[in-house]
N, CA, C and O atoms as a Tripos MOL2 file, in Angstrom:
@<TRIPOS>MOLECULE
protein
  148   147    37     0     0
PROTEIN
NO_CHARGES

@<TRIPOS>ATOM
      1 N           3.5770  -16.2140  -24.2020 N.3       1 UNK1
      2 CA          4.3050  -14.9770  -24.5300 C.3       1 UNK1
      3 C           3.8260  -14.4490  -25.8970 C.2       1 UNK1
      4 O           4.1160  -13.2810  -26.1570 O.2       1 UNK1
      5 N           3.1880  -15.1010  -26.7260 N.am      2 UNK2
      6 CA          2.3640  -15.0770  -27.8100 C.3       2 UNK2
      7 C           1.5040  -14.1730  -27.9830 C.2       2 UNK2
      8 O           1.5030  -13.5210  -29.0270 O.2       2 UNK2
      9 N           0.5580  -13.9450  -26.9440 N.am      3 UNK3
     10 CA         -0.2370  -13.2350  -26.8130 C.3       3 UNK3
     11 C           0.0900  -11.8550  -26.8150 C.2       3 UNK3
     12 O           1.1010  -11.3260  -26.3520 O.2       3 UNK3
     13 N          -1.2950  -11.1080  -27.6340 N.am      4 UNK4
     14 CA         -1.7260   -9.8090  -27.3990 C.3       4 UNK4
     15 C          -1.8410   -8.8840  -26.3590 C.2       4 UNK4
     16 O          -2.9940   -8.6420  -26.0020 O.2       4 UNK4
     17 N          -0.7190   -8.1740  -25.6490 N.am      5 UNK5
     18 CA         -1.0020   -7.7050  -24.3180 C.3       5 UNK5
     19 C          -2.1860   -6.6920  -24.6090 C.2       5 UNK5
     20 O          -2.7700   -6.3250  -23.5890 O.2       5 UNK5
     21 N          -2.5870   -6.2430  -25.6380 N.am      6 UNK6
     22 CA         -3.9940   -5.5090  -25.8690 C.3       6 UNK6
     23 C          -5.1190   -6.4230  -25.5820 C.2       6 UNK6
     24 O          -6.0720   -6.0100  -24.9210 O.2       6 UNK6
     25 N          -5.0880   -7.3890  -25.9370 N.am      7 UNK7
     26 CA         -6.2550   -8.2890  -25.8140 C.3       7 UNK7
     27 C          -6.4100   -8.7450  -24.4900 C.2       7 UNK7
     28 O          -7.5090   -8.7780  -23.9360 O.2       7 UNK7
     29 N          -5.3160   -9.1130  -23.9370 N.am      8 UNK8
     30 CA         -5.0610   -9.7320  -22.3190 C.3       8 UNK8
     31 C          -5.9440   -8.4450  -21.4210 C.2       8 UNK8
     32 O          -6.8650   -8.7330  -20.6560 O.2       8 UNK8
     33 N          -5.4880   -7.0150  -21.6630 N.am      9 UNK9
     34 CA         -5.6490   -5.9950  -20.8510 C.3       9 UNK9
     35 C          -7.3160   -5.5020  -20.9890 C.2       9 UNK9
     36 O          -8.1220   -5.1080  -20.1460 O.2       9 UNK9
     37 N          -7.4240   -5.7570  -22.6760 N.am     10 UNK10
     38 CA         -8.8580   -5.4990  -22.6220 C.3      10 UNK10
     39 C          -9.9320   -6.5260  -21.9990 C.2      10 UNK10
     40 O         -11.0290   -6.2320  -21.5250 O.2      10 UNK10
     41 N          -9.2290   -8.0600  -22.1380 N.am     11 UNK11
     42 CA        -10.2490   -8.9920  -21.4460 C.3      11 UNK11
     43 C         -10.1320   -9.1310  -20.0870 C.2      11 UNK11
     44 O         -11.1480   -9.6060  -19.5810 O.2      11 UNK11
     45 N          -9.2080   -8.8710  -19.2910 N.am     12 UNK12
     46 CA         -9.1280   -8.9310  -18.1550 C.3      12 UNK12
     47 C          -8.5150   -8.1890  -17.2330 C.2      12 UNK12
     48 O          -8.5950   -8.4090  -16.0250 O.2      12 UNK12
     49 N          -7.7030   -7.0350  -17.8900 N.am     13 UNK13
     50 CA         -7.5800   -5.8000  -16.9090 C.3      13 UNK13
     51 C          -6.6660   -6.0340  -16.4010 C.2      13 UNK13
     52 O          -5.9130   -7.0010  -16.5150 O.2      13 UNK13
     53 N          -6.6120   -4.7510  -15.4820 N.am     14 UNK14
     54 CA         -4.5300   -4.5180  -14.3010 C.3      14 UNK14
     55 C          -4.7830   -6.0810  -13.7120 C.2      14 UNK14
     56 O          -3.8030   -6.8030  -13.8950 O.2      14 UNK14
     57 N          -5.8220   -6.6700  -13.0980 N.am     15 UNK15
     58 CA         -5.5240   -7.6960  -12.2700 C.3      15 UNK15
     59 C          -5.1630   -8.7940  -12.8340 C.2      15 UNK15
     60 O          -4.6220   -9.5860  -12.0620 O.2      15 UNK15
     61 N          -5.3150   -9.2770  -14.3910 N.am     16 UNK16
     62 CA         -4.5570  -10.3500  -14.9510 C.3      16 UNK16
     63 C          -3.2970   -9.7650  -15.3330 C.2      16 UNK16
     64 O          -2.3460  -10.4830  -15.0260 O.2      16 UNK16
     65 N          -3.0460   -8.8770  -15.8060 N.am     17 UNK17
     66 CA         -1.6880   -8.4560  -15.9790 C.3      17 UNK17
     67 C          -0.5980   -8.5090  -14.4410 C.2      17 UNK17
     68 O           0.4960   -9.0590  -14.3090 O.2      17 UNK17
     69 N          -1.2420   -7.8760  -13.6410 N.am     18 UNK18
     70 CA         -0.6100   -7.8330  -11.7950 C.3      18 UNK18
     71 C          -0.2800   -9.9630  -12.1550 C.2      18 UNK18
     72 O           0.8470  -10.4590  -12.1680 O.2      18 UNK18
     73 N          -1.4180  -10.6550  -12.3570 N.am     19 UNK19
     74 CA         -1.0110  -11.6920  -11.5740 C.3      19 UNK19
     75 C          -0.0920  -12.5170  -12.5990 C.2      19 UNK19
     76 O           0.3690  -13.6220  -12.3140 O.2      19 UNK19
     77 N           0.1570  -11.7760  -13.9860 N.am     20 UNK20
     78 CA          1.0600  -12.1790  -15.4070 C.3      20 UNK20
     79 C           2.6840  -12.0640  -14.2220 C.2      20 UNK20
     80 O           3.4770  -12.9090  -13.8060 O.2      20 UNK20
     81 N           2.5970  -11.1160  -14.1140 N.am     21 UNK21
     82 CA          3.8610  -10.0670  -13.4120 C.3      21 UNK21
     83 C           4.1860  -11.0120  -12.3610 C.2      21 UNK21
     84 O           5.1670  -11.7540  -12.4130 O.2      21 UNK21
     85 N           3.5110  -10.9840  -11.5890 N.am     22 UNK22
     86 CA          4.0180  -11.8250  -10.1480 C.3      22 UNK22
     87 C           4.0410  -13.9560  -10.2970 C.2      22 UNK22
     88 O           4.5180  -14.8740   -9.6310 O.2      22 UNK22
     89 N           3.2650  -13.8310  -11.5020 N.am     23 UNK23
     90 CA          3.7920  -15.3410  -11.9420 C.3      23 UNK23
     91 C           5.2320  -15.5950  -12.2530 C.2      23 UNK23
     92 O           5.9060  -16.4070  -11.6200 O.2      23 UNK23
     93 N           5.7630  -14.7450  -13.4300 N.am     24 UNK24
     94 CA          7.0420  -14.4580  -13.5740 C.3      24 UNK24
     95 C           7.7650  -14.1530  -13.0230 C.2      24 UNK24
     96 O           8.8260  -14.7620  -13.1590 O.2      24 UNK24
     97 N           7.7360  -13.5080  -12.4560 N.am     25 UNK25
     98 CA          8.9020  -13.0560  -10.6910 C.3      25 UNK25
     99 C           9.0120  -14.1660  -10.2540 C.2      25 UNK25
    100 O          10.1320  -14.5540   -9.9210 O.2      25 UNK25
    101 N           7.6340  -15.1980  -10.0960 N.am     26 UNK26
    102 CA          7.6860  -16.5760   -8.8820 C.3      26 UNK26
    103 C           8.7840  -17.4250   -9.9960 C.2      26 UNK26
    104 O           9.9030  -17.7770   -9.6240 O.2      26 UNK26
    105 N           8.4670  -17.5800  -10.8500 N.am     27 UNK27
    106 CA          9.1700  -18.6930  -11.8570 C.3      27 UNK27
    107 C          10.7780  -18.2570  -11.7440 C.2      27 UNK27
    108 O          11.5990  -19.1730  -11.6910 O.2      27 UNK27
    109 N          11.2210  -16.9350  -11.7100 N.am     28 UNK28
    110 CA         12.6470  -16.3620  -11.9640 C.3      28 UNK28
    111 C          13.4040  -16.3120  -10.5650 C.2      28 UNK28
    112 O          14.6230  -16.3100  -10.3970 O.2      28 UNK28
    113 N          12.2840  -16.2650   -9.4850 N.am     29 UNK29
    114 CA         13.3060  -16.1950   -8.3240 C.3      29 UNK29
    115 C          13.1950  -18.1770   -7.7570 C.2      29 UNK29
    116 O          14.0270  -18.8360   -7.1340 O.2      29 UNK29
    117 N          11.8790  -18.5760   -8.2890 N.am     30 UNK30
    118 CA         12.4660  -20.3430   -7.9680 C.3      30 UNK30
    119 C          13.5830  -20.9280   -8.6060 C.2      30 UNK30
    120 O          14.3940  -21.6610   -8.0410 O.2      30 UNK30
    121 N          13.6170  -20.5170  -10.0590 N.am     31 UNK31
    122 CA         14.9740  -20.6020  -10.6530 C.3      31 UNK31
    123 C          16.1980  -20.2440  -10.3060 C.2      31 UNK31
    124 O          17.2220  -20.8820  -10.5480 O.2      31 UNK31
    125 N          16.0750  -18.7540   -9.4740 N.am     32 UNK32
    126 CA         17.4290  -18.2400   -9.1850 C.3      32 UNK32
    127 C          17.9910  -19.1200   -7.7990 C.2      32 UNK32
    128 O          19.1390  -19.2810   -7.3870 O.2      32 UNK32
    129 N          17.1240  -19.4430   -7.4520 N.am     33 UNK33
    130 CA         16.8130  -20.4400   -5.7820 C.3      33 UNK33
    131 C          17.3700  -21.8080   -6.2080 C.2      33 UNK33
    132 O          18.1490  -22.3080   -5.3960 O.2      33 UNK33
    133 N          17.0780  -22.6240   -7.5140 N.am     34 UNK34
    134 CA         17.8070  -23.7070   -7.3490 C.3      34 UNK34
    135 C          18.8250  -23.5940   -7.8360 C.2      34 UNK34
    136 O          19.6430  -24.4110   -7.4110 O.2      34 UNK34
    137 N          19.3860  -22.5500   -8.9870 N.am     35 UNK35
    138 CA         20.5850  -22.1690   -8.7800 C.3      35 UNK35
    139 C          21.6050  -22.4710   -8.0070 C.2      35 UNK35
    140 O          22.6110  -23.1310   -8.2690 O.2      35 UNK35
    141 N          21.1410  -21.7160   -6.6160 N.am     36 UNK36
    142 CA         22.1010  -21.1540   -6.0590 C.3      36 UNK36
    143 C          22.0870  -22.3510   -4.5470 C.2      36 UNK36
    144 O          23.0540  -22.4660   -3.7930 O.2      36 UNK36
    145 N          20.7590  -23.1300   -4.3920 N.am     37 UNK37
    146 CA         21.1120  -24.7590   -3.7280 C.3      37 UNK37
    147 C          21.6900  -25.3220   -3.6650 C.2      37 UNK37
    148 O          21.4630  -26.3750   -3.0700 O.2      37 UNK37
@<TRIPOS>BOND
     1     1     2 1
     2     2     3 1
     3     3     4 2
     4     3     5 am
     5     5     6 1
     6     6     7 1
     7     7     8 2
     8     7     9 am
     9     9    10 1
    10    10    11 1
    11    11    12 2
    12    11    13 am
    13    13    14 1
    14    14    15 1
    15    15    16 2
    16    15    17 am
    17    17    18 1
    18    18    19 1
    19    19    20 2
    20    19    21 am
    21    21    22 1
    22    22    23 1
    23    23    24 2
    24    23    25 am
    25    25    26 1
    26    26    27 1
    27    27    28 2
    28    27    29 am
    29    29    30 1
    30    30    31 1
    31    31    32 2
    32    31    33 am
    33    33    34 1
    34    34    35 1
    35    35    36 2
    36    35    37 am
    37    37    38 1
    38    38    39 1
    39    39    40 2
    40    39    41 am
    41    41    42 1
    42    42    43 1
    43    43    44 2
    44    43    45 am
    45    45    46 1
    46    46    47 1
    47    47    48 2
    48    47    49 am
    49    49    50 1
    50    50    51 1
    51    51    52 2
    52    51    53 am
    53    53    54 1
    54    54    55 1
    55    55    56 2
    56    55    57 am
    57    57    58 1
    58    58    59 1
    59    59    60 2
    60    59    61 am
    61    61    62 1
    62    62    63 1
    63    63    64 2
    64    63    65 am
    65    65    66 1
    66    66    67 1
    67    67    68 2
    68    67    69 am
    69    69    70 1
    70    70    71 1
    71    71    72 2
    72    71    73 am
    73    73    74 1
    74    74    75 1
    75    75    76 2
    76    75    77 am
    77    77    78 1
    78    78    79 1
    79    79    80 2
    80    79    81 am
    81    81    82 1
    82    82    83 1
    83    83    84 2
    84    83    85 am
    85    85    86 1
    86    86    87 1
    87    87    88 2
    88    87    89 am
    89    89    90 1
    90    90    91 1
    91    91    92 2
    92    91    93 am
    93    93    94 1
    94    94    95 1
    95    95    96 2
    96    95    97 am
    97    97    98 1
    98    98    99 1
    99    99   100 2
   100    99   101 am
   101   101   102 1
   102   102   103 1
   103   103   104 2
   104   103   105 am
   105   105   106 1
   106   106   107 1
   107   107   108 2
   108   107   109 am
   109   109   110 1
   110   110   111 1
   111   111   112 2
   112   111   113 am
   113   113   114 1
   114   114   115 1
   115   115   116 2
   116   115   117 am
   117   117   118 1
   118   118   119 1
   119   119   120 2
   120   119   121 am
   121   121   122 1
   122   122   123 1
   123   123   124 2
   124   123   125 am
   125   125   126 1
   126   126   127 1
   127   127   128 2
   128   127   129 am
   129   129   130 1
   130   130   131 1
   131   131   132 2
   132   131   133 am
   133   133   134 1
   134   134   135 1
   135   135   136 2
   136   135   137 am
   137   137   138 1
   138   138   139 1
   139   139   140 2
   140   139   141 am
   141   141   142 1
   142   142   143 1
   143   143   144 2
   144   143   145 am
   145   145   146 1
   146   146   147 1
   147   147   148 2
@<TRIPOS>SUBSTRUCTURE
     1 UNK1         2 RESIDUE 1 A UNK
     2 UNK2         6 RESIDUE 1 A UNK
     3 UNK3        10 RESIDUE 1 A UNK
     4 UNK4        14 RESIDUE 1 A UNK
     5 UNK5        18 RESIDUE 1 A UNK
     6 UNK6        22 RESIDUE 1 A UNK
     7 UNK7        26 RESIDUE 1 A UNK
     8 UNK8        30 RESIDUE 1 A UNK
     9 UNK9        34 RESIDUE 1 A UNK
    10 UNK10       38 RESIDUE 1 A UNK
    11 UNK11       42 RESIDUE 1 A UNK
    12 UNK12       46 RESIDUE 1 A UNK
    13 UNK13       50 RESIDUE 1 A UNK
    14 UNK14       54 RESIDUE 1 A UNK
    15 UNK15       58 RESIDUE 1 A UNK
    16 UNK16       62 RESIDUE 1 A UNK
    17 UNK17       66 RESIDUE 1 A UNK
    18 UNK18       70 RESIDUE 1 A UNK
    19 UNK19       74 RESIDUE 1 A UNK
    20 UNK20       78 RESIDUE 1 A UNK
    21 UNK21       82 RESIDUE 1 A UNK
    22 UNK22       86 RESIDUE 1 A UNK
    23 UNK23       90 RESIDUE 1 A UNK
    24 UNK24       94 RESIDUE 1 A UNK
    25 UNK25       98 RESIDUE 1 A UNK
    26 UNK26      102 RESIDUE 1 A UNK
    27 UNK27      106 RESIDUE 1 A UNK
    28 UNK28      110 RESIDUE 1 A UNK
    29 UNK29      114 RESIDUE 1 A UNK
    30 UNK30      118 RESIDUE 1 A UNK
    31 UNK31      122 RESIDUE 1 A UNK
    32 UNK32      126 RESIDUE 1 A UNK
    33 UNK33      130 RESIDUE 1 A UNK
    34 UNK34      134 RESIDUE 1 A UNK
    35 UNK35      138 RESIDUE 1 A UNK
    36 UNK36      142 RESIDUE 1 A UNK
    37 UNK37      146 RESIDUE 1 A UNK
């Protein structure tokens, strides 16, 4: 979370950011999932 989203975007573009995004979604809805187990 440290990181430079300028630097992230300039080294690797929408598709590391897309797969930043959908990492986090996976982590928040496995969480919301054992939650609710």
């Amino acid at each position: 979370m440290a990181h430079n989203p300028k630097l992230i975007r300039r080294r690797f573009g929408r598709t590391a950011l897309l797969a930043v995004t959908l990492a986090v979604a996976g982590i928040l809805l496995a969480g919301v999932l054992m939650l609710l187990l």
